[in-house]
N, C-alpha and C positions, 0 to 999 in steps of 0.2 A: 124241463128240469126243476123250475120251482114248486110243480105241482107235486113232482113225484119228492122233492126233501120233505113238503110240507106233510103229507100226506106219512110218511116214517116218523117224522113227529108227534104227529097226533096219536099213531102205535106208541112208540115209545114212551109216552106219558102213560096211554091205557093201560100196557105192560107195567110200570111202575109208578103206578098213582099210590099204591099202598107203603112207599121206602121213601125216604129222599133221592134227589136223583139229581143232575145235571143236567142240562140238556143246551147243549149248542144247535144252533135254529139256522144255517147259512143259506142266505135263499139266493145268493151273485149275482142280484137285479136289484138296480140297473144296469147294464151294460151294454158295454158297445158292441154292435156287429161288427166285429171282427177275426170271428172264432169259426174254425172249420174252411168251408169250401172256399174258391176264390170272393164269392159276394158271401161270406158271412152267411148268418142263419137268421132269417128275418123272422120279427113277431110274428105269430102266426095270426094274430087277432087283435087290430086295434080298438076294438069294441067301440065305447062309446068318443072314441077322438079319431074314428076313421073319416067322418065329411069335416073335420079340421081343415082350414086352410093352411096349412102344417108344413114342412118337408116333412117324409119319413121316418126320417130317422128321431124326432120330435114326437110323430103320433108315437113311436114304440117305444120311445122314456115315458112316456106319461103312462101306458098301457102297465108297461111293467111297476110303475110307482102305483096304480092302483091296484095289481099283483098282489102287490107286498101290505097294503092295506089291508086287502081282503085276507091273507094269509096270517097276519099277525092277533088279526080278530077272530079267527077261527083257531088258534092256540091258545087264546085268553076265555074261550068258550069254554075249551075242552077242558083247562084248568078249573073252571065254573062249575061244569056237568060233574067232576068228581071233586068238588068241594075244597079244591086247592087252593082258587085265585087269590085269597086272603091270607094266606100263608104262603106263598112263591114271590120270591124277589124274581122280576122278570126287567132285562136290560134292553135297549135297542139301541144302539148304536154303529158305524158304516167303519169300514178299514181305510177309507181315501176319501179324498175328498171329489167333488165333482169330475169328468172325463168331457173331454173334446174330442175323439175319436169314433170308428166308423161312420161319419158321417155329421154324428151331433155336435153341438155345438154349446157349450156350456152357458154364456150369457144369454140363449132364448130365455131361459125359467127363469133368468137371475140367479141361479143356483147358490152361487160364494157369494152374491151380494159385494162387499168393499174387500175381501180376498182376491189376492192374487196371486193366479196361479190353479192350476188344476193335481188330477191326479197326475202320480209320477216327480210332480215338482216338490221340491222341498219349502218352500216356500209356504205360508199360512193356508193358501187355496187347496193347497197337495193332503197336507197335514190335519190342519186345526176341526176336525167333526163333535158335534152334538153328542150327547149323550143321556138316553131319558129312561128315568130308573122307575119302576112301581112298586111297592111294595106296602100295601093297606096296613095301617096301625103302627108301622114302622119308620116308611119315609113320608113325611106331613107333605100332600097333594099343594102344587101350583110354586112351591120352591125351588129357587135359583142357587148355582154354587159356581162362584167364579175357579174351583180348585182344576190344575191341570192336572193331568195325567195322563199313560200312557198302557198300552195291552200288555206291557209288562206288568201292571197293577193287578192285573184281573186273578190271578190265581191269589196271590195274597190275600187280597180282598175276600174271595170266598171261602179261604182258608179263615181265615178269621171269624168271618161271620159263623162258621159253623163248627167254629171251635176245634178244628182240627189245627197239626202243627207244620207247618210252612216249610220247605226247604227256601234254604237261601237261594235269592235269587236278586233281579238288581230292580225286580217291583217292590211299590209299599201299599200298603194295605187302605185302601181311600174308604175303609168302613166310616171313621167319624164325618166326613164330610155326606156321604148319604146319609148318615142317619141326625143330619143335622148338627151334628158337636165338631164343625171349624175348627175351636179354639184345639181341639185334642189333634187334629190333622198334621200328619209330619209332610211334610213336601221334599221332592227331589232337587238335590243342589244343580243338576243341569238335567238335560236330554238331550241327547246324542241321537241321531239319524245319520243315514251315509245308501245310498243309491247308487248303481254301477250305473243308468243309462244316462246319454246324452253326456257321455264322456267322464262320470265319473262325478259326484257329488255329496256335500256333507253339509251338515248346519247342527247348532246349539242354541238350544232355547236358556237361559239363565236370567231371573228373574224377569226383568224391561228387558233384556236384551237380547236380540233373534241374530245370528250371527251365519252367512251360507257363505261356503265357497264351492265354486264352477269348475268344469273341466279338470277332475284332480287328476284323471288317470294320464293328463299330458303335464301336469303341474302339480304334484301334492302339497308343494307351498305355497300355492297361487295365492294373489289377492282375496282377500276376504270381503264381502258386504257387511254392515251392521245395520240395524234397524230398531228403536225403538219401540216397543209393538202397543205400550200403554199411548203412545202421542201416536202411530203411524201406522194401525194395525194393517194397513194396506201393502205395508212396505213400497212406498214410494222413495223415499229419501233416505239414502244411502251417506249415514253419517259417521263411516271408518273414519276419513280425514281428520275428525273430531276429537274422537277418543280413540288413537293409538293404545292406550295401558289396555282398554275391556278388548281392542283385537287381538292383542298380544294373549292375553288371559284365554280369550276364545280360540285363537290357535293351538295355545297350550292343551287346552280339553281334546281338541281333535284328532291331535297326534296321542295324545296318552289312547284315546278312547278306538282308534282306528287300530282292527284286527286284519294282518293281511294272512288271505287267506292261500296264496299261493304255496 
């Protein structure tokens, strides 16, 4: 599958090297075997990590992470061949965070490092991904940007950059912080998440404060976690008992922000 997106890709630039254009690049590797028959659909080829002292499921993370190496190099080619690369803002960025499933097992690689929590969880480990921007003469190379944001941003943002006009939407446009101007960056007063599995779940990032509650579909008012994330990005220490007024606060977001969808 990631040969054959990649591969439409490289078309789709050649069709429209001479226009502006978009291009969403989804290559859904890494993943878990999980998909299809009862054993999943195995790597076909773990090339150079197949005499790994490995499990399996290990040699074929790393096989597809070098996939996506080779596939994101052969876009910034193609960009190169028709004289684009210096003019395409080009994004990479992942929808979840690391997975434990088919088989794998997230702490081999170290994946989340001091996150907790994988995909699926609300938690930082589920949540919190990298984001690495290019864009020669625009975004100054080897720059760090502590700003959050969310895929809600991303059409604003491109709206913006290209001067086009935005519908309303509940992103903000994180152009100042790529292009270096912080100080111009408006930031969202919280972010709201909410997941049906595992019975039902939601959390609120607001400024220091990460806020989850478990098991809603058996409790919608269940206890809440709080978490500092500036002191505890781990989310070890669970300090609701603390500050009652920021749960109260955080509950309040959740209830306004939860759409039932029944």
């Amino acid at each position: 599958m990631p040969d054959l997106v990649t591969e439409e890709a490289l078309k789709f630039i050649d069709r429209n090297k001479d226009k502006p254009f978009l291009l969403y690049h989804s290559l859904n590797i890494p993943h878990a075997n999980n998909e299809a028959g009862r054993d999943g659909m195995e790597v076909p080829d773990f090339g150079e990590f197949a005499d790994k002292d490995w499990p399996k499921p290990e040699k074929g993370f790393a096989a597809m992470i070098r996939i996506i190496d080779r596939d994101v190099g052969r876009v910034l080619a193609k960009l190169k061949e028709h004289g684009l690369d210096e003019k395409t803002l080009v994004i990479f960025t992942s929808d979840n965070g690391p997975h434990s499933e088919g088989g794998h097992r997230a702490p081999f690689f170290d994946s989340n490092g001091k996150l907790r929590g994988t995909k699926r969880d609300l938690y930082e480990g589920g949540l919190r991904v990298p984001m690495i921007a290019r864009w020669p003469g625009k975004i100054k190379p080897g720059q760090t940007s502590g700003h959050i944001s969310g895929f809600q941003d991303m059409l604003p943002t491109f709206a913006d950059l290209a001067g086009a006009k935005c519908p309303k939407t509940d992103g903000i446009s994180m152009a100042p912080a790529l292009l270096g101007k912080s100080e111009k960056q408006k930031t969202h007063k919280h972010l709201f998440w909410e997941f049906y599995e595992g019975g039902g779940k939601q959390a609120v990032l607001k400024g220091k404060w990460k806020a989850i509650r478990l098991r809603t579909q058996r409790n919608p008012d269940g206890p809440l976690e709080l978490y500092d994330i500036t002191k505890d990005i781990g989310e070890q220490k669970n300090v609701a008992k603390e500050h009652p007024e920021i749960v109260a606060e955080m509950a309040r977001i959740m209830k306004a922000e939860h759409v039932d969808l029944k």
